[in-house]
C-alpha positions as CSV (number, residue, x, y, z in Angstrom):
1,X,-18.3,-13.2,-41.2
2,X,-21.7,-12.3,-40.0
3,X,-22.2,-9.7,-37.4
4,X,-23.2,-11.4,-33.6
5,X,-25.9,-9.9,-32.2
6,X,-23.9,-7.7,-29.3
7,X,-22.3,-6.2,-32.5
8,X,-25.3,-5.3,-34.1
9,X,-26.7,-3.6,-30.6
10,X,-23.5,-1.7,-31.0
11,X,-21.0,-3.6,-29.2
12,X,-17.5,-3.7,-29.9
13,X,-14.4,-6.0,-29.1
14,X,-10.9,-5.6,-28.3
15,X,-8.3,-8.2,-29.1
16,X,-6.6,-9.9,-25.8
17,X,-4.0,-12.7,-27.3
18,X,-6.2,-14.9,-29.1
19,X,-9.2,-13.8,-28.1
20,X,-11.9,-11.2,-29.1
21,X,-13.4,-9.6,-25.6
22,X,-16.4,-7.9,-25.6
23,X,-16.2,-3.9,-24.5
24,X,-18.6,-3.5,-21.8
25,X,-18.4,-1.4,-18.4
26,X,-20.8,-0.8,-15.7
27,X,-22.1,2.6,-16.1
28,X,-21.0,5.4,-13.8
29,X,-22.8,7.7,-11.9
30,X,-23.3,10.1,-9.5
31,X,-22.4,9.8,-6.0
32,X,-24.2,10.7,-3.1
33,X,-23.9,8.6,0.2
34,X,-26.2,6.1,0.8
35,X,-27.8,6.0,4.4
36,X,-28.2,3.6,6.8
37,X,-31.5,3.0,5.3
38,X,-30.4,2.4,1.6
39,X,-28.1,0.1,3.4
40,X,-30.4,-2.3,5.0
41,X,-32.9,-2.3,1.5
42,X,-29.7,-3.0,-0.4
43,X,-28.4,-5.9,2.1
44,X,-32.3,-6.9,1.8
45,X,-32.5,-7.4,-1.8
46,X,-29.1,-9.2,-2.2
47,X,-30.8,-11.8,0.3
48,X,-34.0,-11.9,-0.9
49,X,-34.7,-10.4,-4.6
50,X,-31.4,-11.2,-6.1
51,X,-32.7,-10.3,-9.5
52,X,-33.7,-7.0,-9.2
53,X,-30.5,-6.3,-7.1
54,X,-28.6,-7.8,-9.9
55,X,-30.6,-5.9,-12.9
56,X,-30.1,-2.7,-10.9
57,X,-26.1,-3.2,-10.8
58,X,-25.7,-4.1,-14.2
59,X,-27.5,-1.2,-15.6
60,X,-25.9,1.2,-12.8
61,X,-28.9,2.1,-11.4
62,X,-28.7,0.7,-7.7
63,X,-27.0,3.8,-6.6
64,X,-29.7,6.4,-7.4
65,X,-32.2,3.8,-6.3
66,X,-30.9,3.3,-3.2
67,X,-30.1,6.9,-2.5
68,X,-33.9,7.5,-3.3
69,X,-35.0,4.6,-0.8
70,X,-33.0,5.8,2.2
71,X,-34.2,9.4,1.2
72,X,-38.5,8.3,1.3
73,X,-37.4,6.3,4.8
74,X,-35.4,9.3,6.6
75,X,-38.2,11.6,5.5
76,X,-41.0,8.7,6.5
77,X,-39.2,8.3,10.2
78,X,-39.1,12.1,11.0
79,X,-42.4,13.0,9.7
80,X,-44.2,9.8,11.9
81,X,-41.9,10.6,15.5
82,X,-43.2,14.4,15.3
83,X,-46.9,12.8,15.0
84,X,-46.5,10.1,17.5
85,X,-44.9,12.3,19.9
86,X,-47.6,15.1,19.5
87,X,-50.2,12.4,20.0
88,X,-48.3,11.3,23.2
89,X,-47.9,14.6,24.6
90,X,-44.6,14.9,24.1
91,X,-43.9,18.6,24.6
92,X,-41.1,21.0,25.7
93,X,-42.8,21.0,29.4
94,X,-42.9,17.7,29.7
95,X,-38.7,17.8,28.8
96,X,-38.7,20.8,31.5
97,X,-40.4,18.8,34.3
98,X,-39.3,15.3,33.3
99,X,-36.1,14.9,31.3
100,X,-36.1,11.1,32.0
101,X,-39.3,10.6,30.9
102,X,-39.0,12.6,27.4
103,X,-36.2,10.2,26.8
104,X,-37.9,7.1,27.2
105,X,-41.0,8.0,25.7
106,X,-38.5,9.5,22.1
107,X,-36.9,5.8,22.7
108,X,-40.0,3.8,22.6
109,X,-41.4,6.2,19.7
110,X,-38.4,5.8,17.8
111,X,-38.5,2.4,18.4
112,X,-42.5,2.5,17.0
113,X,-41.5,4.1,14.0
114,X,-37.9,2.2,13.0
115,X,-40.4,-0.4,12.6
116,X,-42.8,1.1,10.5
117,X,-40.8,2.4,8.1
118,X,-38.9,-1.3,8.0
119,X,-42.2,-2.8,7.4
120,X,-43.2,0.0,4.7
121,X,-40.0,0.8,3.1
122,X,-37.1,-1.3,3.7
123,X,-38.1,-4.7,4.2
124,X,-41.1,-4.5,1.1
């Protein structure tokens, strides 16, 4: 009998009953949590690139990928609210003399940049 062409990649069957079932697994790999970030890109591409989230499963990359997402937004988010609160004037003295203040000029910056980095990184 000629060889199929999963056979000649390499494949291999077992025998279930009466039937010959191909040998194939997901491969495995390391785990490191995924963020809040990798979590929205990954809930992002199962709704909207369905492919790519589908080709990144199968070949057991979407973990690594999506550990290396979350990783460029967490580092994106802190590096853009220490430059938008240094160009607001966001200082220790300003958190001496006006604790309230501080906190809803961090909220609205956060706010600022949770956006940014959605529109950069997550939502791209």
């Amino acid at each position: 009998m000629a060889k199929t062409i999963f056979e000649e990649m390499g494949g291999t069957y077992r025998q279930v009953g009466d039937y010959l079932l191909p040998n194939i697994s997901v491969p495995t790999e390391e785990r490191e949590l995924v963020g809040l970030w990798g979590q929205r890109h990954a809930r992002h591409l199962k709704e909207h690139h369905k492919v790519l989230y589908m080709n990144l499963l199968t070949s057991g990359k979407l973990h690594s990928y999506l550990v290396e997402i979350d990783k460029q937004a967490e580092d994106m988010f802190l590096r853009l609210v220490k430059e938008y609160a240094d160009r607001q004037g966001v200082t220790e003295r300003l958190k001496a003399e006006n604790p309230h203040e501080l906190i809803g000029r961090m909220n609205n910056i956060q706010a600022c940049v949770r956006e940014v980095v959605n529109n950069e990184v997550i939502y791209s």
